[in-house]
N, C-alpha and C positions, 0 to 999 in steps of 0.2 A: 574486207579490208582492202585499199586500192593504195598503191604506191607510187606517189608522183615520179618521176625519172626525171631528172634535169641536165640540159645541155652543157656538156662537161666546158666548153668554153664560158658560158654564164658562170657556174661556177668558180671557174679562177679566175675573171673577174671579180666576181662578189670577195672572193680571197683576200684577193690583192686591196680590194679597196678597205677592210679591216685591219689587213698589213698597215698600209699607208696612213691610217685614223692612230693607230697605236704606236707605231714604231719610225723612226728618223728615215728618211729617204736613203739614205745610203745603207742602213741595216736591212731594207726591204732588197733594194739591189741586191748587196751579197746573199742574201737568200734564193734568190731569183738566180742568181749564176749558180749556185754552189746545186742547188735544184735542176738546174738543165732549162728554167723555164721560158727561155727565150726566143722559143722557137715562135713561128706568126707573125704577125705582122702588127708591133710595137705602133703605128701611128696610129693605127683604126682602137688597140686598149687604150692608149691616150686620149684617144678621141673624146672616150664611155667613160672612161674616167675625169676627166677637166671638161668636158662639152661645158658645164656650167660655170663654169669660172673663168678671169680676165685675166690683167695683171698685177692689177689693184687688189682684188682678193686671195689670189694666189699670195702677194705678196703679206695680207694680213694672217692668212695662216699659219704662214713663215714665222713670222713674230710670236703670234699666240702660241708656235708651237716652241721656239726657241727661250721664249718667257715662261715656261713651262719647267725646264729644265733648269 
């Protein structure tokens, strides 16, 4: 049996971006503070996380996700 090991920073990434699919931006924050989790370097997670998206779709997310609720 072999046990992959994954780099604890991919990992909260991968976290974070589940947070963010499910939960309102400001709920992920307060988890993130109330966590301690803001240690590193915030522009390079930014980076991994929105590399793919503008303003345009950032901003249709917004919507979809606001039109949700």
């Amino acid at each position: 049996m072999t046990i992959k090991v994954i780099n604890e920073q991919q990992n909260l990434q991968e976290v974070m971006q589940v947070l963010f699919t499910h939960l309102e931006p400001s709920k992920v924050m307060k988890f993130w503070a109330a966590c301690k989790l803001g240690e590193g370097d915030y522009l390079q997670l930014k980076e991994k996380l929105f590399s793919q998206d503008n303003v345009d779709s950032l901003y249709e997310k917004i919507q979809a996700y606001q039109n949700i609720e």
